[in-house]
N, C-alpha and C positions, 0 to 999 in steps of 0.2 A: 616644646619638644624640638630638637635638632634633625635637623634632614642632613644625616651624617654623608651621605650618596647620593645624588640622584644625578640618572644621564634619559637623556630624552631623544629620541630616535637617529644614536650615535648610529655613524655608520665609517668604513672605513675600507677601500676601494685600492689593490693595487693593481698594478699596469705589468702587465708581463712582457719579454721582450724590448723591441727599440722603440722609439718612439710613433716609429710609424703603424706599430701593431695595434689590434684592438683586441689583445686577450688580455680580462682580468681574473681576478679572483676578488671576492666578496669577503675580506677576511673579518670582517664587521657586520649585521646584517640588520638593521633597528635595534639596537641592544636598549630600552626600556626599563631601566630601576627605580625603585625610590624609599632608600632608609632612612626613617624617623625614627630615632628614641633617643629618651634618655640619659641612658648611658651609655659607655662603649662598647661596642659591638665588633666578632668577628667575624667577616662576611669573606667565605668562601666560594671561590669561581672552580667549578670542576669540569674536568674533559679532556681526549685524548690528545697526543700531538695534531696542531691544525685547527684546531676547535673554535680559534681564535682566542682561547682566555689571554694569550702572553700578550697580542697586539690589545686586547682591551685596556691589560695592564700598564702598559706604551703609553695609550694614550693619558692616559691618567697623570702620568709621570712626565708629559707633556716631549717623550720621544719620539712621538709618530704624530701627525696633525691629522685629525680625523678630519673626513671625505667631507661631510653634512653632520650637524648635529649638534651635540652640546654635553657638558658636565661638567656637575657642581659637587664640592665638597666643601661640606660645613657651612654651607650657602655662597662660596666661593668660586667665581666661574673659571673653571681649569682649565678647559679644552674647550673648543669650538670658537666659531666668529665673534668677535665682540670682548677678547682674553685680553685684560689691561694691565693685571699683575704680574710684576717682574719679578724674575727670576729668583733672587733671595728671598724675596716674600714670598713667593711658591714654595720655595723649600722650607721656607719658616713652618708652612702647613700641612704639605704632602713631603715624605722621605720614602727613599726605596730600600728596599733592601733585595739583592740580584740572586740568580742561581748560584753562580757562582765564584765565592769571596775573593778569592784569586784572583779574579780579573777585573775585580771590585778596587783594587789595591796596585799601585807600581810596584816590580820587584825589587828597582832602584830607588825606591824610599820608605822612610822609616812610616810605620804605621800608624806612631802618635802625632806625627806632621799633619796627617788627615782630618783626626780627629782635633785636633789645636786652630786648624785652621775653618773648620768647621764652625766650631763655637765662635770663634770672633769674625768671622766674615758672614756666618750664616745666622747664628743666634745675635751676633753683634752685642757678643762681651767684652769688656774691658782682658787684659792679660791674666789680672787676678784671680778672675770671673770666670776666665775663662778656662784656667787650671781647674777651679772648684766644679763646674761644670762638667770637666772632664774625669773627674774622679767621681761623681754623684752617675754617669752615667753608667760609666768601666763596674760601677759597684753595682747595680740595677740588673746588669748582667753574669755578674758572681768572678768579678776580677777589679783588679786593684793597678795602679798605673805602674809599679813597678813590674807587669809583668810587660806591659807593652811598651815600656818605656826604651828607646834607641835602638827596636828588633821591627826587621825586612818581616816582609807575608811569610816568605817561605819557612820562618822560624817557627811558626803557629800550625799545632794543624785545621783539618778544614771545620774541625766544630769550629776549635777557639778563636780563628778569624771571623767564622761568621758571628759569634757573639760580640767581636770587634765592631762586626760592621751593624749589629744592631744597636751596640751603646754609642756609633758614629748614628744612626737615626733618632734617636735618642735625643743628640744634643742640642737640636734648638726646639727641642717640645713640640712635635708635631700632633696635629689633631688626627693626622691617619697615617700610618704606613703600609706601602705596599711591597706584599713580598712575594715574590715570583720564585714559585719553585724554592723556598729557602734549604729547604733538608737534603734534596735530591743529589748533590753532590758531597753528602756530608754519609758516613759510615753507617750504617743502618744501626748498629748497636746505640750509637751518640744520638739520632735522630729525635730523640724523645728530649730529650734535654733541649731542646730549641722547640720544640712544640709547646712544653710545658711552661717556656720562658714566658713564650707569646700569651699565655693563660694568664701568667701571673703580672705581665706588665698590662694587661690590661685591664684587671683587676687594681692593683697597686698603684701603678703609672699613670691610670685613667687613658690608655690610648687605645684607639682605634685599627685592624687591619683587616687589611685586601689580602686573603690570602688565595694565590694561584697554586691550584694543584690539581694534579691525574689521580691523588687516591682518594675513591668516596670514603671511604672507610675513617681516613685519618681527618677527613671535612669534618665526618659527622661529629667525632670528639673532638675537636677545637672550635666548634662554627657554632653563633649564634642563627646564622642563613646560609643558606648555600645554592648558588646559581648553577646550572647545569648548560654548558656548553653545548653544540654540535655544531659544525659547518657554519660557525662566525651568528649563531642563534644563539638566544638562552630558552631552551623548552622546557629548561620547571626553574621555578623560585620560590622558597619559602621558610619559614623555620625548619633550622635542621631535622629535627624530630619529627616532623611533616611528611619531609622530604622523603626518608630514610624508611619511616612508615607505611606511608599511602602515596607510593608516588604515581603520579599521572600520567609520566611519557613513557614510550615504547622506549627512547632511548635510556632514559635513566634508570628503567626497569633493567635494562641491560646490563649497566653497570653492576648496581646491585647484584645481580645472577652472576657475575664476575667473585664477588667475595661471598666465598664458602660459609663465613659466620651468619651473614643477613636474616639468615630460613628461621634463626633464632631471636627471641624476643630482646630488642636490645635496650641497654639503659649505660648512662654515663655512671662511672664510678666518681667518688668524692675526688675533689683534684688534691694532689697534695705537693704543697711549692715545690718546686724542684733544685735540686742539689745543684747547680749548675756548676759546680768545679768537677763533675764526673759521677756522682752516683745519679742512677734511673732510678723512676719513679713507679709506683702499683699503679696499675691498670695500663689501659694505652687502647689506642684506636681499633676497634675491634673486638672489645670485648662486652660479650651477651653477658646480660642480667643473671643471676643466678635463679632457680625455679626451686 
């Protein structure tokens, strides 16, 4: 069994003011996980702005250096004292995918430049390799390289970039990716088409995600787990349906009492692939079981 996560009493500490100050803020607080299984797994961080989920996400992606502490992915040590693997090799096995795609991307260049240089610098394929590469991923996501071929971001909109930038994670076969906020800047009608991708690529694809979000509701239909934030804490963990069910904190009870559906018995509906050139799919985050 694979210990797809584990972080052991991350912590992560910023300094407010000048140097000479001594106010922090605790944006990390012992964050304590540890996923084992089999197969790939979606594991959902939820919580409101501040909660600390985005700096956990940081650290992961090795953009913030946490304060104390450690983390592993795939038994791979990411963050903390003692981080030997360089940087391609990081990306070989953690990729991010960001809020949002736009700033993900230069205006002043083409968007298959990213993705081309990705595969041969980061996957370290040959030219050939790294075309095919680039077409296996562009397809993974429901597009074909002639659509991103010699076109700026601004050409795309914010779905179709972001599914750029998920077949740019894509291409050196990452064992997890982290996605921070992926939907939130993305049209609420298109939203589901990126939800449903992550379903299916990790299903088909065999990959693993982090997914960062503020809605329980859309955790609970995509997550195999779901961490619950507060004030740089995580005060529940567990299988989604746990969670969602029988929760134990005041806070998460909270949430919940937040979405209207909850008070009703819930159940996932069958996934069904999704169309990802624009049709949405049956069901969606929030939908009670029929009685």
């Amino acid at each position: 069994m694979a210990t797809i996560l584990k972080t052991e009493n991350l912590n992560k500490v910023y300094r407010l003011g000048s140097f000479t100050s001594n106010r922090q803020v605790q944006a990390l607080n012992n964050i304590n996980l540890n996923i084992e299984s089999d197969q790939p797994v979606i594991i959902s961080v939820v919580g409101e702005s501040g909660s600390g989920k985005t700096t956990l996400a940081k650290t992961l992606l090795r953009l913030v250096e946490p304060t104390s502490g450690h983390a592993t992915v795939y038994d791979q040590l990411v963050a903390g004292k003692g981080v030997k693997v360089g940087k391609t090799q990081f990306l070989a096995t953690v990729q991010p995918i960001f809020q949002n795609p736009f700033e993900a991307f230069s205006r002043y260049r083409q968007v298959d430049s990213y993705l081309f240089e990705t595969a041969t610098r980061v996957a370290g394929h040959s030219k050939d390799a790294a075309n095919a590469a680039l077409e296996t991923a562009l397809s993974a996501v429901g597009l074909e390289y002639k659509d991103v071929h010699g076109k700026y971001p601004n050409q795309f909109s914010g779905g179709e970039l972001q599914r750029v930038s998920i077949a740019r994670a894509l291409i050196p076969q990452p064992k997890l990716i982290v996605a921070d906020e992926p939907v939130s800047m993305i049209d609420a009608s298109r939203r589901m088409i990126i939800i449903n991708l992550f379903l299916k690529l990790k299903q088909e694809a065999k990959r693993s995600f982090l997914y960062i979000t503020h809605d329980l509701a859309t955790a609970y239909y995509i997550s195999d787990y779901i961490a619950v934030m507060n004030k740089g804490t995580v005060v529940e963990f567990g299988d989604a349906r746990t969670v969602m069910s029988n929760p134990q904190h005041d806070y998460t009870k909270l949430l919940l009492d937040s979405i209207p559906t909850t008070k009703k018995k819930w159940d996932r509906k069958p996934v069904i692939a999704p169309d990802v050139a624009g049709e949405l799919v049956r069901g969606g985050p929030g939908t009670p079981a029929k009685k």
